[in-house]
N, C-alpha and C positions, 0 to 999 in steps of 0.2 A: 708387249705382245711377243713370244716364242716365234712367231714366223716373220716377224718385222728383224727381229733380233739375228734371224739364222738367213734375212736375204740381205741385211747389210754386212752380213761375213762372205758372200759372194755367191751362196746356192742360190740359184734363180726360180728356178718352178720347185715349188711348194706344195702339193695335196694336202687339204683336211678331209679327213673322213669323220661321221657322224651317223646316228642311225636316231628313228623316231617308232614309235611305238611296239618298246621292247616291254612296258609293263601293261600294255591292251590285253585285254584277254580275246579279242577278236579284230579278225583283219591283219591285213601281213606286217610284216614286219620290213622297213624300207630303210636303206642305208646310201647315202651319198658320200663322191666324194666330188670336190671340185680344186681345180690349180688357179688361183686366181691370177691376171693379170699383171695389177698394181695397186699393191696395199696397201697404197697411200693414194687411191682414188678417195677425192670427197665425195662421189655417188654411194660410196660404202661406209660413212663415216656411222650411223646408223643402225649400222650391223651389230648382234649380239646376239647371243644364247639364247636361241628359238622360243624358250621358255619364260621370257622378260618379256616381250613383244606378245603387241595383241595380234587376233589373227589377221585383220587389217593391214598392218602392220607389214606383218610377215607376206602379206600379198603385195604389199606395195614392193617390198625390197626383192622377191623370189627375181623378179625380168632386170633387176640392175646389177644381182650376182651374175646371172646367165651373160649377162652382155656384158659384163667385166671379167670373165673368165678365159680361160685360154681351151680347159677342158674341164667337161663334169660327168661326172654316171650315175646313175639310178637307179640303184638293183631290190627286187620286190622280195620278198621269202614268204610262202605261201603257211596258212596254219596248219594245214598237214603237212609241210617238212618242220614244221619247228616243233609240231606232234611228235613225231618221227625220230629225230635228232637230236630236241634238246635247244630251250632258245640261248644257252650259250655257246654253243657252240655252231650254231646259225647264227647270232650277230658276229661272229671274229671271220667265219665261212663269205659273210654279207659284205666285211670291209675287205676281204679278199679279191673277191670278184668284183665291186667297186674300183677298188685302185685296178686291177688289170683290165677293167674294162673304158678307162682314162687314152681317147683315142694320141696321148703326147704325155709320154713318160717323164713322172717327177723326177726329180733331183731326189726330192726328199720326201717323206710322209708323215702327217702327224696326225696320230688316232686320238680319237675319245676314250678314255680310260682305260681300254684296254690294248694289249698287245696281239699284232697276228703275226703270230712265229712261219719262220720258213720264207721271207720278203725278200726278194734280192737289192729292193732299193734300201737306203740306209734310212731311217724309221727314227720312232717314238713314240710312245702312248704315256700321253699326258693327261694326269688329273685333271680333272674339271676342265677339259682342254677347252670345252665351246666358252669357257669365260675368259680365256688368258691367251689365244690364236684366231686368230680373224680368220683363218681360212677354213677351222671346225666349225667355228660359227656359222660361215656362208653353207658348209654343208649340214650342218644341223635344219636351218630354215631352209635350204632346196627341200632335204626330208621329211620334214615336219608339211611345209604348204603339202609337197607331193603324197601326202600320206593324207591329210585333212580330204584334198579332192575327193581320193580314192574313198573313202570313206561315206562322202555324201552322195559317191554314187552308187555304191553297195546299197547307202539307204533306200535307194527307188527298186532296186532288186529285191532288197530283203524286207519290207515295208516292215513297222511296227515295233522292229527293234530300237528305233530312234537314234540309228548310227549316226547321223551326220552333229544330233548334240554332242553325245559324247566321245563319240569319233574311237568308239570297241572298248574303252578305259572300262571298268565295273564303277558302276551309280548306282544307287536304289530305283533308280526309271530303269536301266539297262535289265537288272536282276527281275523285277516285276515285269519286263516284255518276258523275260526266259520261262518263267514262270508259265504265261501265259499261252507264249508260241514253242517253248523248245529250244534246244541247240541247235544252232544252222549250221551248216557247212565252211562257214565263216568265221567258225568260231574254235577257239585252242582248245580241246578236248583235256587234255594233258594237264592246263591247269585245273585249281582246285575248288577255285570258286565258279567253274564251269560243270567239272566231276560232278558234282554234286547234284546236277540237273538232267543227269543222264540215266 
């Protein structure tokens, strides 16, 4: 593990940043970061790429990152600013305000595949990072559980779209609610298999 490797060289606080439903066509787009503790807690032996884990899973471990962390943040991006803006340049905007929103400054930071230029801390954006740093990982599954929530609760607000199944992704159930009720307010205009319903 990249963050196991860069705290036995002597940097102490570590960030991973991570983000989860950058390919939804609906519902925001959520980015964490978290500085974990001690990465060689066995409470976190467990942990992995939000996308390996069931969501079970992912619920059991979200309160044993929380409580093994020293700081974490949660920043939401709404589908009208990723309308707006562009969702890449709203997920790099997302790990921005993430990390400054970490109430105890890293040492260091290590993103999910991409880089956010202009950081004063000393950085990295690493491939496939939530499979190769424990600490992408814990922010992948803070993002992911926190994004599934938000999701099942949009579905009592937006009844019919069946968000909390597939939590905004495109399904053939997802396309046939659209069909049926329309694009909501919730939903990324901008993409194109949304476009199309407009």
């Amino acid at each position: 593990m990249i963050d196991k490797k860069l705290q036995k060289s002597g940097i102490k606080r570590i960030a991973g940043v991570d983000e989860a439903g950058r390919g939804a066509c609906a519902g925001p787009l959520v980015v964490a970061a978290v500085i974990l503790a001690d990465l060689e807690n066995s409470s976190l032996e467990e942990v992995r790429d939000s996308k390996e884990l069931s969501p079970a899973k992912r619920e059991k471990l979200f309160p044993q990152i929380l409580d093994n962390s020293i700081s974490y943040s949660i920043i939401e991006i709404s589908p009208f600013e990723i309308d707006e803006k562009g969702l890449h340049k709203c997920n790099i905007e997302g790990m921005r305000r993430a990390i400054n929103s970490l109430s105890v400054q890293p040492d260091y930071v290590l993103t999910d595949g991409y880089e956010v230029p202009g950081l004063s801390i000393a950085n990295l954006a690493v491939w496939k990072g939530d499979q190769v740093a424990l600490s992408i990982s814990a922010a992948s599954i803070i993002a992911k559980v926190h994004r599934d929530r938000l999701m099942t609760e949009l579905d009592r607000e937006f009844p019919g779209y069946r968000l909390s199944e597939h939590k905004g992704y495109a399904t053939a159930a997802h396309d046939t609610a659209l069909r049926e009720l329309g694009v909501s307010s919730i939903h990324r205009r901008s993409y194109s298999n949304i476009a199309k319903f407009l």
